[in-house]
C-alpha positions as CSV (number, residue, x, y, z in Angstrom):
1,X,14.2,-39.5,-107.6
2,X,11.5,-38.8,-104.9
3,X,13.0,-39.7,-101.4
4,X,11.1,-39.0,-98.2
5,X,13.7,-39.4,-96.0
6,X,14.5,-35.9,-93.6
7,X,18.2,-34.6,-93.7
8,X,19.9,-34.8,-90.6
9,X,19.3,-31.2,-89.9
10,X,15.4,-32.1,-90.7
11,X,15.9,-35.0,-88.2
12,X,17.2,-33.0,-85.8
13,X,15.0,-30.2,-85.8
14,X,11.8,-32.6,-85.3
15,X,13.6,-34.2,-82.5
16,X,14.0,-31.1,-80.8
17,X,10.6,-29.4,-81.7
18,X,8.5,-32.4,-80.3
19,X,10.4,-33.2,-77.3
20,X,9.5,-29.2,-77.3
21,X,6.1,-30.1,-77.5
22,X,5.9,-33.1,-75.4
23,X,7.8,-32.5,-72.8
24,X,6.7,-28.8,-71.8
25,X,3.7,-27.8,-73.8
26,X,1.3,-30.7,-72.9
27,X,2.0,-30.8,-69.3
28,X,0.9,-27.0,-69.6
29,X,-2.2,-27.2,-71.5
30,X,-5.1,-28.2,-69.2
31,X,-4.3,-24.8,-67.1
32,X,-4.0,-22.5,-69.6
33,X,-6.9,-24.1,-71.6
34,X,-9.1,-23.7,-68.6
35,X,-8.3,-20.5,-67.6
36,X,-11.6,-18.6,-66.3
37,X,-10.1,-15.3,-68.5
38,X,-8.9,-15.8,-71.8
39,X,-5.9,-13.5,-71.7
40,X,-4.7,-15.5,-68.7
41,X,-4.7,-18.6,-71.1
42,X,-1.9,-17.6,-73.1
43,X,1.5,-18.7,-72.0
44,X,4.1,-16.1,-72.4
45,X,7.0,-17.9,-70.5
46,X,6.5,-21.1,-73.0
47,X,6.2,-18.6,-75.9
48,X,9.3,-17.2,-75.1
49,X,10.5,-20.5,-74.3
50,X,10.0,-21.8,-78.2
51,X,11.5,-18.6,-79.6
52,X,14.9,-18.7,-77.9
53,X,15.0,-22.2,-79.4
54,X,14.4,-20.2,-82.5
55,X,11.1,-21.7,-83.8
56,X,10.2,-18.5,-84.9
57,X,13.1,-17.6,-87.0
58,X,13.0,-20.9,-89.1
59,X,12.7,-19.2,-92.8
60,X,14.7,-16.3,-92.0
61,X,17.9,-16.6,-93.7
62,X,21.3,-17.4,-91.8
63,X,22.6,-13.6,-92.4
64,X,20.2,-12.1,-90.8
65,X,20.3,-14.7,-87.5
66,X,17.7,-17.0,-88.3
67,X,18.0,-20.7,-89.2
68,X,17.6,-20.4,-92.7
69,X,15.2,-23.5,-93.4
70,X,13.0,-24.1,-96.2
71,X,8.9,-24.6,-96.4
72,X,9.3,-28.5,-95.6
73,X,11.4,-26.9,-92.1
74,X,8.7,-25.1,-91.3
75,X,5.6,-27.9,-92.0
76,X,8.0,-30.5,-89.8
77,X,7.7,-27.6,-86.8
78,X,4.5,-26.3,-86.5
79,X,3.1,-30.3,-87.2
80,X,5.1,-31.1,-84.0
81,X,4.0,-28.1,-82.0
82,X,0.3,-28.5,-82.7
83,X,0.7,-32.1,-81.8
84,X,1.3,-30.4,-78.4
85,X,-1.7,-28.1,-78.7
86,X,-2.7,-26.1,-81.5
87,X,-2.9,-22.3,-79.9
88,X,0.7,-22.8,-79.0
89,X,1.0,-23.4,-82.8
90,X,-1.1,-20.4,-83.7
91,X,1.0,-17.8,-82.0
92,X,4.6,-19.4,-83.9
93,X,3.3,-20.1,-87.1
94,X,2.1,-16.4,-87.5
95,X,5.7,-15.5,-86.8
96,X,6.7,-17.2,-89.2
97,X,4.6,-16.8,-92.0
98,X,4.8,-12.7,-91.5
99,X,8.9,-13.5,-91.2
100,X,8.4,-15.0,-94.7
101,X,6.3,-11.6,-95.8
102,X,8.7,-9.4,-94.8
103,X,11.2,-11.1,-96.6
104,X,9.1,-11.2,-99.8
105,X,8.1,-7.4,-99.5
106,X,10.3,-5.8,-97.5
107,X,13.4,-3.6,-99.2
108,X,17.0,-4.8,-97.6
109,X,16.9,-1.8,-95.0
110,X,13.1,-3.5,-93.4
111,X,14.4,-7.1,-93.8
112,X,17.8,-6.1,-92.2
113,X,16.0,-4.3,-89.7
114,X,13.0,-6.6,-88.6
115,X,14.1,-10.0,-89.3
116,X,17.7,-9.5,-87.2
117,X,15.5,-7.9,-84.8
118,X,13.3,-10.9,-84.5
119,X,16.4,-13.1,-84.3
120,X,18.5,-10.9,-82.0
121,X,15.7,-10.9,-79.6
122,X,14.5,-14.2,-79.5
123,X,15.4,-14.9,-76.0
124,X,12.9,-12.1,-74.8
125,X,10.2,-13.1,-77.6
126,X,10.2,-10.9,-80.3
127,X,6.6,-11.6,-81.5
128,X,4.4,-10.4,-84.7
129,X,1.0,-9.8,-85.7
130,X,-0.7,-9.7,-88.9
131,X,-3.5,-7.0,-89.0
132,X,-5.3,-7.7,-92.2
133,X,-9.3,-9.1,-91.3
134,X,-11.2,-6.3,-90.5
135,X,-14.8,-6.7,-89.1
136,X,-16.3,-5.8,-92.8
137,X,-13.3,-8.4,-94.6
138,X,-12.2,-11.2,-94.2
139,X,-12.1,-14.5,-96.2
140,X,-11.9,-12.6,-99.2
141,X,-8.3,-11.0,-98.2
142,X,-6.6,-14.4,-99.1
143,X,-8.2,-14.9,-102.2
144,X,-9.0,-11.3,-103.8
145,X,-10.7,-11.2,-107.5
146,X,-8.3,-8.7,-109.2
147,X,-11.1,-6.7,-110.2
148,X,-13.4,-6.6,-107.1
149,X,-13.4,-3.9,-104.0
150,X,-13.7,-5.8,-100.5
151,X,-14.6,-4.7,-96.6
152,X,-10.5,-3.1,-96.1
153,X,-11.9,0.2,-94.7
154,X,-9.1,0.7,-92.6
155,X,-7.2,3.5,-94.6
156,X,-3.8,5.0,-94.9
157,X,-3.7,9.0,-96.2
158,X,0.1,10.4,-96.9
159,X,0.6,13.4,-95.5
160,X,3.8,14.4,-96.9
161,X,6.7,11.5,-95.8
162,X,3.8,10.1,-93.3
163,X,1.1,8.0,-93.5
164,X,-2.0,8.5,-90.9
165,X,-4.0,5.3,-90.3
166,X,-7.4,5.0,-89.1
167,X,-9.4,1.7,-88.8
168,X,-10.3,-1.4,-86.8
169,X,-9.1,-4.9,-87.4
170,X,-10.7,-8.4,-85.8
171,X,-9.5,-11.7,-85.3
172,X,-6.1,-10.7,-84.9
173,X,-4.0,-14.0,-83.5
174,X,-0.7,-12.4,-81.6
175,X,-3.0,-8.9,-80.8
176,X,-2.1,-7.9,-77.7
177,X,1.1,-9.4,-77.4
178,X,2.9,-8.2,-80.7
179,X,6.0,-5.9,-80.6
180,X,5.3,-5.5,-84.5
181,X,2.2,-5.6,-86.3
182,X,1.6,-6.0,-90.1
183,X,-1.0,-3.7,-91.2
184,X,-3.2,-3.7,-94.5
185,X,-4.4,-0.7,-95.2
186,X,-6.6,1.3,-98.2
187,X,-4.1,4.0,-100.3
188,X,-6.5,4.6,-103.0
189,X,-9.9,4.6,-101.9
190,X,-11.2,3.8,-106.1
191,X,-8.5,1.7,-107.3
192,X,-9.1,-2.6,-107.4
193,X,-8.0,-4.9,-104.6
194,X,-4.9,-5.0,-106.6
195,X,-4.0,-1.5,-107.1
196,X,-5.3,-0.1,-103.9
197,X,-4.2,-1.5,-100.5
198,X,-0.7,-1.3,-98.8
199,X,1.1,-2.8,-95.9
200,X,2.6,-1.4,-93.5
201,X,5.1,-2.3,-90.2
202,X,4.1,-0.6,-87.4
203,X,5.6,-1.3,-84.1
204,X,3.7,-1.8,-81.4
205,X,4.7,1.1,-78.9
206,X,3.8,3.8,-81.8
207,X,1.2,6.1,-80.9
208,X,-2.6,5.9,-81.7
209,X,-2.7,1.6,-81.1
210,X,-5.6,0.5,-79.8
211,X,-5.9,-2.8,-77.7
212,X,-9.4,-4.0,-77.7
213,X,-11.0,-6.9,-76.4
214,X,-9.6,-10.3,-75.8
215,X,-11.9,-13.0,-78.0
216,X,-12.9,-16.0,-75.7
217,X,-12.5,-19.1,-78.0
218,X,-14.3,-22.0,-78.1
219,X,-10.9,-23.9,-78.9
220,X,-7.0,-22.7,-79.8
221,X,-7.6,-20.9,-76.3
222,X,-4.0,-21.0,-75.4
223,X,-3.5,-18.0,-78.5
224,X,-3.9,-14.1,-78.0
225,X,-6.7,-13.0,-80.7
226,X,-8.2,-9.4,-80.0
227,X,-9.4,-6.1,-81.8
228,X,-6.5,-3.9,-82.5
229,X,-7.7,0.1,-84.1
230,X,-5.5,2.7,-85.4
231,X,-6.8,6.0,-84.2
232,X,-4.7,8.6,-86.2
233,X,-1.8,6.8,-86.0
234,X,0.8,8.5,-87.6
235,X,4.1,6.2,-89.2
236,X,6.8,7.3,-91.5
237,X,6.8,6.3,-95.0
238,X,9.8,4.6,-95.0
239,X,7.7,1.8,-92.7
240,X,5.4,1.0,-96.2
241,X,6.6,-2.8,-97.2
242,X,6.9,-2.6,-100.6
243,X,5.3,0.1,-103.2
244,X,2.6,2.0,-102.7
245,X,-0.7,-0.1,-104.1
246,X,1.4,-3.5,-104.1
247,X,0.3,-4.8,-100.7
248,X,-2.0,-7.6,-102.6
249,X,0.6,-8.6,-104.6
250,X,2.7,-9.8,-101.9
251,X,0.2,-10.9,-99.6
252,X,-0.9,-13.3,-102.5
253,X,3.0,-14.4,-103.4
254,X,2.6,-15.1,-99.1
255,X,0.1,-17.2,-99.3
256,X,0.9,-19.1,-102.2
257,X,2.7,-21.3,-99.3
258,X,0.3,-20.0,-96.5
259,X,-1.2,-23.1,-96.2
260,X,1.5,-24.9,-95.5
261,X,1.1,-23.7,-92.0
262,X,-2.7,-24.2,-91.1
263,X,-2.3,-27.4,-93.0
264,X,0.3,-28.8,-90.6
265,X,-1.2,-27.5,-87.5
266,X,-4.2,-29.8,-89.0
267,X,-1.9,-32.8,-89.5
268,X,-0.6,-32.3,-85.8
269,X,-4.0,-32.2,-84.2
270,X,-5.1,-34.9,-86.0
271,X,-2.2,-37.0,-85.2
272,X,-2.8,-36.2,-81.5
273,X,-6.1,-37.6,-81.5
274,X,-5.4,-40.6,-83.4
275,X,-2.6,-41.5,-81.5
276,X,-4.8,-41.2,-78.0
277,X,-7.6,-43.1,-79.8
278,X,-5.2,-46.2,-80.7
279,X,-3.5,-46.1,-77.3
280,X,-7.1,-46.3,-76.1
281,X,-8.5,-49.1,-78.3
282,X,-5.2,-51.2,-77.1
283,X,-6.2,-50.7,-73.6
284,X,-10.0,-50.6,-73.3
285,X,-11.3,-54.1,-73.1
286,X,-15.2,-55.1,-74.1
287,X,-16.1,-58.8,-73.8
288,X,-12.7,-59.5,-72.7
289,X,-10.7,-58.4,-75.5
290,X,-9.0,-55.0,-76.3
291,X,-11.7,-52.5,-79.2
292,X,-8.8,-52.6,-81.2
293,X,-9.7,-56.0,-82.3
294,X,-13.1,-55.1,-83.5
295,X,-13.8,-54.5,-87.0
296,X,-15.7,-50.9,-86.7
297,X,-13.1,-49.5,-84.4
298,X,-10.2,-50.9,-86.5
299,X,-11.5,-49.5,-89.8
300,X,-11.8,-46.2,-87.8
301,X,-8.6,-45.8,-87.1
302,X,-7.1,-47.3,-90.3
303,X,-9.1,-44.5,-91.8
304,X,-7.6,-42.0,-89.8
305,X,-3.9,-42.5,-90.6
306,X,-4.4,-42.9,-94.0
307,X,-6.6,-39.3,-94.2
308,X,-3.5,-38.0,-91.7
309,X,-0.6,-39.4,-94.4
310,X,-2.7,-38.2,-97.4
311,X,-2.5,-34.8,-96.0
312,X,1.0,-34.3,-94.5
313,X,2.1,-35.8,-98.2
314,X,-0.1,-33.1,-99.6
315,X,1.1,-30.2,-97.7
316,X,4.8,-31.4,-98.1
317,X,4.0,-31.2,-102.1
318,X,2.8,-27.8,-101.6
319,X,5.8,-26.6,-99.2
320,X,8.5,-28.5,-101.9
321,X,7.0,-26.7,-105.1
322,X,6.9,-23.4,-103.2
323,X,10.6,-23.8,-102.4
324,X,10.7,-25.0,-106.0
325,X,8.9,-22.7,-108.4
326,X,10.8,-23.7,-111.4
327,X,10.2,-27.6,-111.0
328,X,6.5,-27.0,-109.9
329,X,4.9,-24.5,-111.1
330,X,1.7,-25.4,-112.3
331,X,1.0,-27.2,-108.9
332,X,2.2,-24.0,-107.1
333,X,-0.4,-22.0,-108.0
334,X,-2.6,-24.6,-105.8
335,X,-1.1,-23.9,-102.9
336,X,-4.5,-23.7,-100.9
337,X,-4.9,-27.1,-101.1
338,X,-2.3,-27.2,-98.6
339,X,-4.8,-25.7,-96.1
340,X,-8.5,-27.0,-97.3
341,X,-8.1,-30.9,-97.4
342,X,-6.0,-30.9,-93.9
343,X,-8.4,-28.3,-93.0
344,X,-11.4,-30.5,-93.7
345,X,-10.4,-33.8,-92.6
346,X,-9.3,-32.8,-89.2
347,X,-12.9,-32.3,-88.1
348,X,-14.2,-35.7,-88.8
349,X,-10.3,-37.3,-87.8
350,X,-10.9,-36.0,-84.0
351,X,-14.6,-36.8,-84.2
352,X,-13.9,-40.5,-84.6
353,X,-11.4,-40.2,-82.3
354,X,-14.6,-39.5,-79.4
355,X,-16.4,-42.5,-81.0
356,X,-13.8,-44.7,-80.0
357,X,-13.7,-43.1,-76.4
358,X,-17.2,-43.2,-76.6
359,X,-18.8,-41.4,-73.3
360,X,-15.3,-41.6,-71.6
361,X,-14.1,-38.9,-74.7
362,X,-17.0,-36.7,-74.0
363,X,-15.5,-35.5,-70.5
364,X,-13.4,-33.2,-70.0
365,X,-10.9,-35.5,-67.8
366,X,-9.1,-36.7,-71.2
367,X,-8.4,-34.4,-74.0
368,X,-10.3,-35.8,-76.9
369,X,-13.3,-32.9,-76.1
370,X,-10.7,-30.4,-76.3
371,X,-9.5,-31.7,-79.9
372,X,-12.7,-31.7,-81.2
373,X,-13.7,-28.0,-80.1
374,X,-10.3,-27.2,-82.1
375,X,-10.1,-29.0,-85.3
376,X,-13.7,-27.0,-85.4
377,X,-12.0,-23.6,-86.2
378,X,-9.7,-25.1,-89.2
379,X,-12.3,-24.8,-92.3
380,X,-13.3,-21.5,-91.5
381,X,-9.7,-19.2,-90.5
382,X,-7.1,-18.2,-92.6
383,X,-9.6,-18.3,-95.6
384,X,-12.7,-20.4,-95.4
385,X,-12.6,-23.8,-96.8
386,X,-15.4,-22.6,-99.0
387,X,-14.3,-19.4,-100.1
388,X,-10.4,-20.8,-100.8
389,X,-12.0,-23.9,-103.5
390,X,-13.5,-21.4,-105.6
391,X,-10.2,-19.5,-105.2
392,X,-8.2,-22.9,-106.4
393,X,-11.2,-23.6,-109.0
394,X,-10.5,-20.1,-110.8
395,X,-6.6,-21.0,-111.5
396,X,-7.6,-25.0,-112.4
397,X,-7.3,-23.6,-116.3
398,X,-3.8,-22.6,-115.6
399,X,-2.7,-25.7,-113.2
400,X,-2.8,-29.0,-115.5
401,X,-3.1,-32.0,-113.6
402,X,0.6,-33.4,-114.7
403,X,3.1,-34.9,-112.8
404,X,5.5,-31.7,-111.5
């Protein structure tokens, strides 16, 4: 029987995330957003804030300190906090998808080691990065060919129980601010994507880090992304998630679900804007009657929701097979359509959103500008849009189109 209803537990955890949202992120935004510096646009104190409330620890398991949710917990959360603002979203759905990688790579030593850590420090903000894009790589990490070298050039050389890394990585959201970072790294300079890359935990007080630059966003401004480098860096073997050579392997049983969490910020952001555009259209009169009654404006926004309930039901499919392998296999290995459609709709969700503001939505006074200048990011992070279909068209011969 397919029932939509949440679980009490589900209920309650919405409740709490969007009062969250409501109630303390959105009165914050405008400040941080238009912050003259971008590293003064992030706000630690609400960060922190979130994660003693334990939205970071949602899919660590209750043994370890976390909540111990499931893939349809995690959608319902970082939907609500991106409904608040999307770089807020950014900085705890990174902690919670590399949460979910340590606990799919990491030996029971790592996973009894990070994840209490990042539970028994909530209070102070235990926070994560994932260094993986690198200035020559990018898209390409979430969707590898298994036979196919890529731009990783950051490299990892054992020397004896050690590892030395040298490299630079980009784009990374949480640089800067991480007390852990997630490192991919080349083991075997002539082996396949498959064979040759590794991950690694390195904290972020070991020697040889390198800070670099603060990016200044167009949109998601209220997220840390910066350069971080490895100059020599030195870390003990025993920090390697997983085998030597398997990093691909459980980067791609990560993302299987990995869009779950760009797909719901997506949902959230559009929801935002179509919930200020119908609040708008009930209040703004032309010819002495509210928009709302007029047929362009009305078929707007009845477009909107449905694109908005398409894709939340769409990324809830993704998050339920993910938590259900057995039951859903064939539509599991799909998972990027989690990410693309919400990805893609979000854009033209917000821009009809300024339509119905018309000029009054083009000033920075209300926040529709601000939603459009970040849905524009979604189609081309965490995988491009374009690079992710051709990804999802390769495993189409292995994914019939049944009912799970």
């Amino acid at each position: 029987m397919i029932d939509f209803n949440l679980s009490e537990e589900q209920r309650a955890l919405y409740d709490v995330v969007h009062r969250f949202s409501v109630n303390e992120i959105r009165p914050a935004v405008e400040k941080f957003d238009s912050a003259s510096a971008p590293e003064d646009a992030v706000p630690l104190a609400l960060l922190r804030q979130g994660m003693a409330l334990g939205f970071s620890n949602l899919l660590i398991p209750e043994e370890y300190g976390g909540y111990g949710g499931d893939m349809i917990d995690y959608a319902i959360a970082v939907e609500e906090l991106a409904y608040g603002d999307v770089g807020i979203a950014d900085l705890f759905l990174v902690n919670i998808s590399l949460s979910r990688l340590i606990l799919l790579g990491g030996n029971q030593q790592q996973k009894s080691t990070w994840l209490s850590r990042m539970c028994d420090d909530a209070d102070k903000g235990f926070v994560i990065a994932g260094a993986m894009t690198e200035p020559t790589g990018g898209s390409e990490i979430f969707c590898p060919l298994a036979d196919a070298k890529f731009g990783v050039r950051t490299k990892a050389v054992k020397k004896g129980r050690h590892y030395r890394l040298d490299g630079a990585k980009c784009f990374i959201t949480n640089g800067g601010i991480a007390d852990l970072y997630i490192v991919l790294a080349r083991t075997a300079p002539d082996a396949s994507n498959l064979e040759g890359c590794s991950i690694f935990l390195v904290p972020a007080d070991t020697d040889g880090i390198v800070i670099g630059k603060t990016e200044n966003k167009m949109g998601h401004r209220l997220s840390s992304v910066r350069e971080i480098s490895f100059d020599a860096l030195d870390i003990p073997e025993d920090y390697r998630l997983g085998a030597e050579g398997a990093g691909f392997r459980i980067l791609l049983e990560c993302y299987e679900g990995n869009g779950v969490g760009v797909g719901s910020s997506a949902v959230g952001l559009a929801r935002a804007a179509y919930d200020a555009a119908l609040e708008y259209a009930q209040q703004r009169n032309i010819w002495g009657r509210p928009i709302l009654q007029f047929e362009s404006v009305a078929a707007k926004l009845a477009d909107m929701r449905m694109k908005i309930e398409a894709a939340r039901a769409l990324v809830w499919k993704v998050a339920w097979s993910v938590d259900h392998p057995d039951k859903c296999n064939a539509f599991n290995k799909l998972g990027s359509m989690a990410k693309i459609y919400p990805a893609g709709i979000v854009r033209e969700i917000t821009s009809s959103a300024m339509d119905i503001f018309a000029g009054a939505g083009y000033m920075r006074d209300l926040p529709m500008e601000k939603y459009v200048r970040d849905a524009m990011l979604y189609p081309i992070y965490d995988g491009t849009n374009d690079l992710l279909k051709q990804f999802v068209a390769q495993q189409l011969p292995h994914a019939p189109s049944t009912i799970c």
